[in-house]
C-alpha positions, 0 to 999 in steps of 0.5 A: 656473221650471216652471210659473212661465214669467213668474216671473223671478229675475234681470234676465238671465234676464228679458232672455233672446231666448227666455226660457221653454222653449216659446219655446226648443223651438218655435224649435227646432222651426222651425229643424229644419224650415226645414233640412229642408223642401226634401227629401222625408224621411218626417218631412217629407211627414206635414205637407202645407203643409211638403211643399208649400213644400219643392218646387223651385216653392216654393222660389224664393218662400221665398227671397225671403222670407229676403231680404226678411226681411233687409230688413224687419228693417232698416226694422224697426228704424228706423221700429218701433224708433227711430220714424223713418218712412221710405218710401227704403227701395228705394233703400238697396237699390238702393244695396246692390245696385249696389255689389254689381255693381260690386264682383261683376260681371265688367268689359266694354266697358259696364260696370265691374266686379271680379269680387271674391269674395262675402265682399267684395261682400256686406258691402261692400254693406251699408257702401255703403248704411250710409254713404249713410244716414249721410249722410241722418240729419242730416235726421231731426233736423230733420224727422219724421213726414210731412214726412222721410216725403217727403224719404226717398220723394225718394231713391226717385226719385233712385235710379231717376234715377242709373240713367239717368246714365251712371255709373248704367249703367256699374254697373247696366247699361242701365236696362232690360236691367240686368247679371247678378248676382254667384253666390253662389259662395264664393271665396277670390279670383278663382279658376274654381273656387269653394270652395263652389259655389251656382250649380249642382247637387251633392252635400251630405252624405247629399243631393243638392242643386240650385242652388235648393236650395243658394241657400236654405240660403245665404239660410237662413243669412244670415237667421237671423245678421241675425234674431238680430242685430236681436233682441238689439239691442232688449235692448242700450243702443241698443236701448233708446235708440232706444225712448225716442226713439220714445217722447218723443224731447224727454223722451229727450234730456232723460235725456240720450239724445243724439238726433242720434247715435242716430238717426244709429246708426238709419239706419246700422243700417237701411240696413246691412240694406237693402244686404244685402238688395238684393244678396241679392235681385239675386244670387237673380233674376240680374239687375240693374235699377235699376227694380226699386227702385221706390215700390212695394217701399218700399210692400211693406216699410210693408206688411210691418210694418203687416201684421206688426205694428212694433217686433218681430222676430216681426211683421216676419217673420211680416208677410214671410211673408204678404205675399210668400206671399199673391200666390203663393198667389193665383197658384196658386188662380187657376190651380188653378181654370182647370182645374176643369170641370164640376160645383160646382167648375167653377160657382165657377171660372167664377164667379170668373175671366173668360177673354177670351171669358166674360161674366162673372168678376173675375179676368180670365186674359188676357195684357191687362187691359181696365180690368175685371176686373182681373188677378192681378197688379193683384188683388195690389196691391189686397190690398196695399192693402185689407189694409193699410187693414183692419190700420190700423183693427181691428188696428194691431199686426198679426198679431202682436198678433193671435197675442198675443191668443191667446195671452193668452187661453188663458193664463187659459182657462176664467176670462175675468179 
């Protein structure tokens, strides 16, 4: 009601995905902008971080924030909804990914293929990588916590393993060269021309349209579907299963929530979302490697949702945001400030970085890192790192409940009852 946005009258109006009308506008709002972000309209250009994000250099960083929002989702609902810790989430993508070759990528004396169109190899990835998780859930009835937290890291390895067999190479290519990846064309079959094409520049409605371009508004599109997908599981009967399990698993089973099947549902879910985010993130960089589903991308998604905030949409795609955005932004500071010189601003930059010959400096700007200072790149993943520490000990609901606290707090501003 007006001016009563927690006054509800029916269960239905309480169970809305966006119950009051701020939520319903900003939403709005953001959609619109999201849409309109990489052109330069006049609207556009008045905000200058939405302008900043728009251009061509940017825009391949926010695609890969679509794609691993799609993937954070999935781990979202497994290890923040159903509580099931899982640190194999790289290797359902993986699994996801190299169905997607296999059924995309065109056939050679190396490798096999299909060729199929992407409305074939799309959500056969997410199946392939469902049913592998099917698969592994009979563990997590047996096993929780840390102990299916190392079970699940194993296939980690197993994965990256099959890339070296020679099945593994006959699909993903040689581990260190890979295979190209699927476009994201939109085919009815196998013809030259697609229906819709994604992988080269064109002409949409009143826009001219680069390939960048047309990619993000494909990942766009696939984002917001998975988004609200994930949102309206935790109104649903599932949904709330998963959260009892989470809960007091023992007590929910005793209600008569039957937990191997909804842990079963869990990981199905889950890994889903994981396929079709390897195939998305293979179709974007153009290439397949099997070693680029490592430890270290499952690190990345348990960092997202500590970051973020687990067990809400909101935090796992605010947590994506700032994970994939942070070491860009990084990057972008780095080499903004090699080019200061003289004055206050050429001091701090020389405070700052150390180039081969300086003296002095903690971000070193060589090829090769000689142990200290370290790198961009290793400076990133000590932030993984630190900021996951910090979150874990001051904010364990993340950025999330971060925005929640202020929330509240301005909802009873001036009282401080």
């Amino acid at each position: 009601m007006f001016r009563r946005p927690e006054l509800y009258t029916s269960y239905e109006q309480e169970t809305q995905m966006l119950p009051t009308w701020t939520q319903k506008v900003f939403m709005g709002l953001l959609l619109v902008t999201l849409f309109l972000m990489p052109f330069d309209l006049p609207i556009i250009s008045q905000v200058p971080i939405i302008r900043f994000l728009g251009d061509n250099e940017w825009l391949r960083p926010m695609s890969l924030v679509l794609v691993f929002a799609v993937a954070a989702l999935g781990l979202n609902i497994l290890s923040g909804v159903a509580g099931q810790v899982s640190l194999g989430h790289a290797f359902f993508m993986g699994v996801g990914a190299t169905t997607a070759v296999y059924l995309g990528g065109p056939a050679s004396s190396q490798a096999w293929g299909h060729s199929l169109p992407i409305w074939i190899w799309l959500p056969a990835s997410g199946v392939a990588a469902a049913l592998v998780g099917v698969i592994v859930s009979p563990i997590s009835v047996r096993l929780r916590g840390l102990y299916l937290a190392i079970v699940t890291l194993g296939l980690v390895f197993l994965g990256i393993h099959f890339g070296n067999t020679s099945w593994g190479r006959k699909m993903a290519g040689p581990p260190s060269l890979g295979r190209s990846a699927p476009e994201l064309d939109i085919r009815i079959w196998k013809e030259a021309k697609p229906l819709v094409n994604v992988s080269d520049d064109g002409h949409w409605l009143w826009f001219d349209v680069s390939d960048s371009q047309k990619r993000y508004f494909v990942l766009l599109l696939v984002a917001i579907v998975f988004t609200v997908l994930a949102k309206n599981l935790a109104r649903t009967r599932t949904g709330r299963a998963l959260q009892a399990i989470r809960d007091r698993d023992i007590a929910a089973e005793v209600m008569g929530v039957p937990e191997f099947r909804y842990k079963l549902i869990a990981f199905a879910i889950s890994s889903f979302y994981a396929g079709i985010a390897g195939a998305l993130f293979i179709s974007l960089s153009g290439q397949m490697l099997a070693t680029d589903f490592d430890l270290f991308l499952s690190v990345e998604f348990i960092a997202i949702l500590l970051i973020g905030g687990a067990g809400t949409v909101a935090g796992s795609l605010i947590g994506t945001f700032f994970v994939v955005m942070i070491p860009e932004f990084v990057k972008a500071v780095t080499e903004g400030l090699q080019g200061w010189e003289g004055g206050l601003g050429g001091a701090f930059a020389d405070l700052v970085l150390k180039d081969p010959g300086a003296d002095f400096g903690i971000i070193y700007t060589g090829t090769q890192t000689p142990g200290w200072p370290l790198n961009v790149f290793d400076w990133n993943i000590v932030l993984y790192g630190v900021l996951i520490i910090v979150f874990l000990i001051f904010e364990p609901l993340g950025l999330f409940g971060i925005w929640v606290r202020i929330r509240n707090y301005w909802k009873g501003w001036p009282f401080s009852y």
